[in-house]
Each structure stands twice: as structure tokens, then as C-alpha cells.
ZADO-1210 file (C-alpha; in nm, 4 decimals, padded with zeros to 6 digits):
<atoms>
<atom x="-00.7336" y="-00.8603" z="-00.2534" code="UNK" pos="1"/>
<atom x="-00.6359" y="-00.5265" z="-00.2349" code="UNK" pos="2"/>
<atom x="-00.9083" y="-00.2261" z="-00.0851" code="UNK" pos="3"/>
<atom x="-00.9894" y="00.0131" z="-00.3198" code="UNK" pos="4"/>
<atom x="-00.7962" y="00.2844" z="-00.4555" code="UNK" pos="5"/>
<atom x="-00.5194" y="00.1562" z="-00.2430" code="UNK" pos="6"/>
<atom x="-00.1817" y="00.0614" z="-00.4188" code="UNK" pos="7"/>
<atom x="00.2132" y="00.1190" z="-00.4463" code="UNK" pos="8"/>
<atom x="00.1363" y="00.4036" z="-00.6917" code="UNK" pos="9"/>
<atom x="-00.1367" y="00.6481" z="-00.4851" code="UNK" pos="10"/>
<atom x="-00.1330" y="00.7962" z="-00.1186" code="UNK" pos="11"/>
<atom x="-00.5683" y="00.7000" z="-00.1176" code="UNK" pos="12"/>
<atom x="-00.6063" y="00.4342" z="00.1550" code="UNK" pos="13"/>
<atom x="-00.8874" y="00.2013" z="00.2082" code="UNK" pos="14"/>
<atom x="-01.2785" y="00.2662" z="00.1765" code="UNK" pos="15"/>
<atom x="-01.2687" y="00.3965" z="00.5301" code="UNK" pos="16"/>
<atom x="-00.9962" y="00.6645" z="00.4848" code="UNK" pos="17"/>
<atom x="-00.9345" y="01.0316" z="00.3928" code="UNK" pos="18"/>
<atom x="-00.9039" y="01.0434" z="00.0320" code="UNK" pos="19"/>
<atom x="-00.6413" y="01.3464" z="-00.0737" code="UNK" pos="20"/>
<atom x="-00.8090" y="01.3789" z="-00.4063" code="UNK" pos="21"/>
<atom x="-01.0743" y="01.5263" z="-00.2376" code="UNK" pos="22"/>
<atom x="-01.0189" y="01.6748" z="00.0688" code="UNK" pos="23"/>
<atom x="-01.3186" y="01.8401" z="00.1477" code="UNK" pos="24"/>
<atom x="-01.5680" y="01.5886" z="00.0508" code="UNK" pos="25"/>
<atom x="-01.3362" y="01.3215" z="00.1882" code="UNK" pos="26"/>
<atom x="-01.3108" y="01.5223" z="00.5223" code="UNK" pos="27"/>
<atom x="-01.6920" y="01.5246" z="00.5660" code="UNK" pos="28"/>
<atom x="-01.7770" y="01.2040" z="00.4463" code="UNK" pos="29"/>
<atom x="-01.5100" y="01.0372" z="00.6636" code="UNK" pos="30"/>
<atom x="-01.6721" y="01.2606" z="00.9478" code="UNK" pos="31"/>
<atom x="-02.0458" y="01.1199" z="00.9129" code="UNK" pos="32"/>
<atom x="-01.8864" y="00.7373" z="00.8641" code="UNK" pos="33"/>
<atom x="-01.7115" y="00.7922" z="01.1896" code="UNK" pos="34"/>
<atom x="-01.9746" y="00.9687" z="01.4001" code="UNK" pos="35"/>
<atom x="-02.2158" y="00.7302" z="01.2625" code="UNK" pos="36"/>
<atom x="-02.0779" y="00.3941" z="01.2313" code="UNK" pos="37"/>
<atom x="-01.7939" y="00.4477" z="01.4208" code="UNK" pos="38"/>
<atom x="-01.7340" y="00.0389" z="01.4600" code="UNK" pos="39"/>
<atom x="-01.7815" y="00.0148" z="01.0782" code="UNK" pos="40"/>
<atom x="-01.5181" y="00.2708" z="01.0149" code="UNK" pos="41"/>
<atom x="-01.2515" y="00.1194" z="01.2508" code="UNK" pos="42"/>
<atom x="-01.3296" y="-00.2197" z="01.0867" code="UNK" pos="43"/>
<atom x="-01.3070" y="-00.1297" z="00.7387" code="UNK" pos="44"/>
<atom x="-00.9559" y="00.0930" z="00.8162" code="UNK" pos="45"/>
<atom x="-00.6862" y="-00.0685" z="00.6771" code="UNK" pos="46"/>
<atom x="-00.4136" y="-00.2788" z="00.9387" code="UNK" pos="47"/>
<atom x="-00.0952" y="-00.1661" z="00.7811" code="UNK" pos="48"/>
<atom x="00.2143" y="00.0612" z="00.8373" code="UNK" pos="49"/>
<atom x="00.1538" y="00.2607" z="00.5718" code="UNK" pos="50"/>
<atom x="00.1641" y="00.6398" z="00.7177" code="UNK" pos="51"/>
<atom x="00.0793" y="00.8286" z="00.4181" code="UNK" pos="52"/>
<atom x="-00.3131" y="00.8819" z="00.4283" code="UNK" pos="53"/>
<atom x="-00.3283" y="00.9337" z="00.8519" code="UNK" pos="54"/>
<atom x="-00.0900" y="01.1740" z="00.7921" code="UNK" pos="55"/>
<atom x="-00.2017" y="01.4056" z="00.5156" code="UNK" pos="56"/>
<atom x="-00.5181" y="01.3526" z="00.7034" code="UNK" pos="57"/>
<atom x="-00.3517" y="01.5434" z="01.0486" code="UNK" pos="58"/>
<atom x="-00.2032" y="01.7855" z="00.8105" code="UNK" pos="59"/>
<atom x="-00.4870" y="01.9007" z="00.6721" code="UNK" pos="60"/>
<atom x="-00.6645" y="01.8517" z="01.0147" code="UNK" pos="61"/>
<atom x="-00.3979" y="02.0553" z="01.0900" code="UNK" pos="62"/>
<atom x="-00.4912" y="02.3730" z="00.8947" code="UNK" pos="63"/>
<atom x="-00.8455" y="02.3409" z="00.9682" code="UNK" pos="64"/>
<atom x="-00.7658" y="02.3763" z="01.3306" code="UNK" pos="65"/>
<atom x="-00.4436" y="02.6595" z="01.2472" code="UNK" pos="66"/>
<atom x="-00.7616" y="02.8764" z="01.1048" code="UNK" pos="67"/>
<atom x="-01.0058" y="02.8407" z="01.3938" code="UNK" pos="68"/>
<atom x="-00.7622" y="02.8909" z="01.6080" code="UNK" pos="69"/>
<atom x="-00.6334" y="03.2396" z="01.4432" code="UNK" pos="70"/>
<atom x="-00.9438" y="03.3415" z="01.5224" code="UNK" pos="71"/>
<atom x="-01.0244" y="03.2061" z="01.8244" code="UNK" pos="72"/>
<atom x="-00.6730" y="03.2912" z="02.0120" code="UNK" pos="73"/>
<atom x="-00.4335" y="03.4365" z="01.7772" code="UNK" pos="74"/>
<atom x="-00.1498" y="03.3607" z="01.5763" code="UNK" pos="75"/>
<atom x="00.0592" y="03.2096" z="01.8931" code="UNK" pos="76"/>
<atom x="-00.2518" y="02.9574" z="01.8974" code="UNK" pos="77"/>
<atom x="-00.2895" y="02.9294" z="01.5436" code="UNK" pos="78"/>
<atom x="00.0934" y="02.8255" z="01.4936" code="UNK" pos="79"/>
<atom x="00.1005" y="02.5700" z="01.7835" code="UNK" pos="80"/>
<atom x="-00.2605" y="02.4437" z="01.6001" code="UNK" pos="81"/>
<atom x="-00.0055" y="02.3415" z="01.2409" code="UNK" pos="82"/>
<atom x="00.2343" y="02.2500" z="01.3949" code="UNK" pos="83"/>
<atom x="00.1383" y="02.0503" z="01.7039" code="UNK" pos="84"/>
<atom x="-00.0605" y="01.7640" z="01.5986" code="UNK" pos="85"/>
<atom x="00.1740" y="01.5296" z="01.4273" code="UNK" pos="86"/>
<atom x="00.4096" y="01.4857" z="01.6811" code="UNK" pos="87"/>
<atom x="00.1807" y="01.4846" z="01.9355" code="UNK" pos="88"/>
<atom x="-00.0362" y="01.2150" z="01.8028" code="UNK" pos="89"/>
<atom x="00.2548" y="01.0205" z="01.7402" code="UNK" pos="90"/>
<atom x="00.3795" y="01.0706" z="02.1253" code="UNK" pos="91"/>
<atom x="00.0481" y="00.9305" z="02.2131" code="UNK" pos="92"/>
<atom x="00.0072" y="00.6649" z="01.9928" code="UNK" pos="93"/>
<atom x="00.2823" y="00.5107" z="02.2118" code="UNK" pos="94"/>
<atom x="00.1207" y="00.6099" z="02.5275" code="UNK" pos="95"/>
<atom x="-00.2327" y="00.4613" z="02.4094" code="UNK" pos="96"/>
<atom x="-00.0380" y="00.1512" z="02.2548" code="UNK" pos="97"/>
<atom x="00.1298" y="00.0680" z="02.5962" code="UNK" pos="98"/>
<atom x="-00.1725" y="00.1285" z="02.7503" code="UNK" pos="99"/>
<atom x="-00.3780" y="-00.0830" z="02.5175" code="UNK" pos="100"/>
<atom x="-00.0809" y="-00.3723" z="02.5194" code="UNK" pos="101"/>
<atom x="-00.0929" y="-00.7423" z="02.4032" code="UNK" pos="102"/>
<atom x="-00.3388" y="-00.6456" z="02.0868" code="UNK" pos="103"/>
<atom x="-00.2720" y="-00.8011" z="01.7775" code="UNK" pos="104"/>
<atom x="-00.1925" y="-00.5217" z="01.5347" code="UNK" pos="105"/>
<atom x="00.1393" y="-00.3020" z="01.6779" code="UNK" pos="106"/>
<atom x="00.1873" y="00.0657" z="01.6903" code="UNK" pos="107"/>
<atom x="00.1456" y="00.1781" z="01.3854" code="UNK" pos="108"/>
<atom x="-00.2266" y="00.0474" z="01.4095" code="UNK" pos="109"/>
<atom x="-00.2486" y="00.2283" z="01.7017" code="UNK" pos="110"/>
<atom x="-00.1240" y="00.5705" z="01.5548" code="UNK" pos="111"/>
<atom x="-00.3661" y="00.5079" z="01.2278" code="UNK" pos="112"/>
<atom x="-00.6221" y="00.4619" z="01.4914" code="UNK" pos="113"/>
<atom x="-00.5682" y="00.7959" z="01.6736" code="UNK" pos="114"/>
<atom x="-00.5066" y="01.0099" z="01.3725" code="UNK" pos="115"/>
<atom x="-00.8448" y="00.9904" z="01.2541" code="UNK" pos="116"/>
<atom x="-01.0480" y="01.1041" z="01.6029" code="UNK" pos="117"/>
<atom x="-00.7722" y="01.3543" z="01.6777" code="UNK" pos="118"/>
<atom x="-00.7605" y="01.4890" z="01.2824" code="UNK" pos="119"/>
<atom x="-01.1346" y="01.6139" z="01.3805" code="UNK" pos="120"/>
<atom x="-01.1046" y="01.6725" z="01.7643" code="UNK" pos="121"/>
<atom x="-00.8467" y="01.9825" z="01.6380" code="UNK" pos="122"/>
<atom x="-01.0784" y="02.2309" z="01.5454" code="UNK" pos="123"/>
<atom x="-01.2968" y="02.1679" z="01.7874" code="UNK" pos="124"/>
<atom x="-01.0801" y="02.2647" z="02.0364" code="UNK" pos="125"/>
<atom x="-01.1181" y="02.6246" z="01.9011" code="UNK" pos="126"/>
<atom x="-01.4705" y="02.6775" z="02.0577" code="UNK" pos="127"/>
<atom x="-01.4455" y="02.7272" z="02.4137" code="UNK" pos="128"/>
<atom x="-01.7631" y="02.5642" z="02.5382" code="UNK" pos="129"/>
<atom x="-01.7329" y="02.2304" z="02.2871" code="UNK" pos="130"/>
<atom x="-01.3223" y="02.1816" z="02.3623" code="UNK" pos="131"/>
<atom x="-01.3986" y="01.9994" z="02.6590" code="UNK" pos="132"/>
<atom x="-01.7094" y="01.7392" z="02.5223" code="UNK" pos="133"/>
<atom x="-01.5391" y="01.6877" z="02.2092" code="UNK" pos="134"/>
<atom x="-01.2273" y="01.5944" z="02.4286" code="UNK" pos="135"/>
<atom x="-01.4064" y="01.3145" z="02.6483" code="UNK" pos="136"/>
<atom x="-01.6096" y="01.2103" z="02.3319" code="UNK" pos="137"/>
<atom x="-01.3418" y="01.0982" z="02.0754" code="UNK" pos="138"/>
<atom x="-01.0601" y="01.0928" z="02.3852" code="UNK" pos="139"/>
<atom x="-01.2480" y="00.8367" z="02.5425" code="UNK" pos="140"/>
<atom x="-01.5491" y="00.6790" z="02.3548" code="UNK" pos="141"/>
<atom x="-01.4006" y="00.6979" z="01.9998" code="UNK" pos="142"/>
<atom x="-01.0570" y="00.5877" z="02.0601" code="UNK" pos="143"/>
<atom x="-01.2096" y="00.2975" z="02.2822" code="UNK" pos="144"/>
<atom x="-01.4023" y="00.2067" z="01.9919" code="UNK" pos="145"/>
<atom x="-01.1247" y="00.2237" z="01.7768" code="UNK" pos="146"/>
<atom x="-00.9020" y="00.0521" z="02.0047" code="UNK" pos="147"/>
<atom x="-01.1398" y="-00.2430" z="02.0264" code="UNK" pos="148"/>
<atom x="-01.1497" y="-00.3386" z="01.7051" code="UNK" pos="149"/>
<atom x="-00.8609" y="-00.2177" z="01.5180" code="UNK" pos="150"/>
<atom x="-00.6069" y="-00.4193" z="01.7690" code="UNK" pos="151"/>
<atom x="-00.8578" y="-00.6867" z="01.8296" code="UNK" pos="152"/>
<atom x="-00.8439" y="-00.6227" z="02.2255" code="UNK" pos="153"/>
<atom x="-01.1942" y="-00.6351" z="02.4701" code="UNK" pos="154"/>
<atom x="-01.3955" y="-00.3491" z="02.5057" code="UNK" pos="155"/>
<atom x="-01.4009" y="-00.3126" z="02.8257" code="UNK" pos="156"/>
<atom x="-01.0365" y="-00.2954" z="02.8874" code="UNK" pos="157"/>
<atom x="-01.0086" y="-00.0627" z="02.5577" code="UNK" pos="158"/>
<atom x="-01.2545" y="00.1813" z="02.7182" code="UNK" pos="159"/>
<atom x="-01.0615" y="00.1591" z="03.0760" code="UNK" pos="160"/>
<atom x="-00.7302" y="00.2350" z="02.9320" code="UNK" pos="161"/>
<atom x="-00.8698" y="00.4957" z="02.7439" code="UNK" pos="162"/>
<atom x="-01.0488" y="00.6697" z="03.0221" code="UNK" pos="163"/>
<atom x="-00.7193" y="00.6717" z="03.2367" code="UNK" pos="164"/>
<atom x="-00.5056" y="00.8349" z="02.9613" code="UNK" pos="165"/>
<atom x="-00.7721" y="01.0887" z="02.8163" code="UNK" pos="166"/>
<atom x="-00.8243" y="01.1419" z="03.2242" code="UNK" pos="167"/>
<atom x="-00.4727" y="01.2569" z="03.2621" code="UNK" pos="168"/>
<atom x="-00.4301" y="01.4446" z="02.9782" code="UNK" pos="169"/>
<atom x="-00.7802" y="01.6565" z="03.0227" code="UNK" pos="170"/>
<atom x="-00.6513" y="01.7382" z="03.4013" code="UNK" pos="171"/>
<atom x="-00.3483" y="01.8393" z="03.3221" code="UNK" pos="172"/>
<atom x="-00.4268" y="02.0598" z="03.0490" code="UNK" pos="173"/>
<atom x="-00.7098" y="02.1775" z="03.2872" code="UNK" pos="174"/>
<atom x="-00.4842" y="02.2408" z="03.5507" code="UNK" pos="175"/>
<atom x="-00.2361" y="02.4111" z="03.2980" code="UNK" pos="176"/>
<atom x="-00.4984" y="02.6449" z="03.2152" code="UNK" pos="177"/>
<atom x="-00.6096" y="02.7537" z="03.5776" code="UNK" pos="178"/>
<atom x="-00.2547" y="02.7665" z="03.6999" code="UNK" pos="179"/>
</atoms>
């Protein structure tokens, strides 16, 4: 049985997904469901290859983030903001699958997994004192969750795995920014 509104004919994904209908609403509501019930909303996402809603999803992230970073470092900022995110989530999907190997769904579970935390973590990387919390928070504790359940793998070893590749990535773009 198929999850609603999701078919050959429409880019809306399952009940736990960002609805490009409405994108504001969809945004927000998707928000609360995954700061909330953040097991819930990695159970209920759907397990299948289809790239279409994650995507639109980092796009618009994408903008969102493009406009809080014009004004929070310029346009230089604001351009790496669009154009940044897709590739870069889908460069560390594969690091986070590798990490997270032997689960039962393959990589592009993983990737619909990490476009949803990373969608919102982008314009929160605007504000200078919240960049760094909102990092560790869906970095490590979302994407564990996620992890967990979406690729059917132990907690534990979700949250290790994780810890060492949000770990890395915070200190080196920590270092970048001191050196």
C-alpha cells in the first residue's frame, strides 16, 4: 500500500516528508515532527531511491540559508549557501553510509536520511553563536537517530559513527576558521 500523496505522477513523498505544494507550511511542520518525534519521523520516511522530495527539500533549504547568509556574511557566503548543500550532502551521505556499514537499506537511505537534518542545520549556520550547537545537535544526535532506524543498525554504534564523522568535520572547519 502506497503512503500518501506518494505516486509515479507527483514529487510529494510520504507522511513524513517535505511536501512542495506547500513549502512553507511543509517546512515548519516537517521541523516540529522532527525536533519532536524525531524517531517517528525517521520511521515513517519512506525507504526508497526516489531523490525527488530530499532534494527540492535541500534546494529550498538552500535559499533559506543563501538569504541568512547575505546578511550574515555577504554575497561570497550567500552564493556558497545555494550552491553548496547538494553536493555536499551527497559527498557525505557516502562518508556517513561507510561509516554506518552493513545496515539494511543502501545509500540512497542514507542520503534521504541526511537531507532532512542538514536541509534545516543550513540556516542555522548563519547565526554565529547557534552554528556550532545546531552542528553537534542534528550532526550527531539527529543523524544517529536517523541512522538507527532508517538502516535498521544499533544505536549505539549509529551514535559512535556519527560522533567520529560530525567530530572531524566540526574541527576541521574550526580549524579552517582560526587558521
Amino acid at each position: 500500500m502506497a503512503k500518501r500523496g506518494y505516486n509515479r505522477d507527483t514529487i510529494r513523498g510520504g507522511a513524513s516528508e517535505w511536501d512542495v505544494s506547500r513549502p512553507f507550511s511543509s517546512y515548519l511542520r516537517v521541523l516540529g515532527r522532527l525536533l519532536v518525534h524525531p524517531i517517528r519521523f525517521f520511521e515513517l520516511l519512506p525507504k526508497v531511491p526516489d531523490p525527488r522530495a530530499p532534494g527540492l527539500f535541500l534546494a529550498f533549504s538552500s535559499i533559506l540559508a543563501a538569504l541568512a547568509w547575505f546578511f550574515a556574511g555577504g554575497i561570497y557566503a550567500s552564493l556558497a549557501a545555494l550552491l553548496l548543500p547538494l553536493p555536499l550532502s551527497l559527498v557525505l551521505a557516502g562518508v556517513y553510509h561507510l561509516a554506518a556499514w552493513g545496515g539494511r537499506y543502501g545509500y540512497a537511505v542514507t542520503w534521504r536520511t541526511l537531507a532532512y537534518p542538514i536541509g534545516y542545520l543550513l540556516p542555522l549556520t548563519a547565526v554565529p553563536g547557534l552554528r556550532w550547537f545546531a552542528a553537534v545537535y542534528f550532526g550527531i544526535l539527529l543523524l544517529a537517530v536517523g541512522l538507527a532506524v532508517a538502516k535498521e543498525i544499533g544505536f549505539g554504534r549509529a551514535f559512535l559513527s556519527c560522533l567520529v564523522v560530525t567530530g572531524i568535520l566540526l574541527f576541521a572547519a574550526y580549524s579552517n576558521l582560526e587558521g
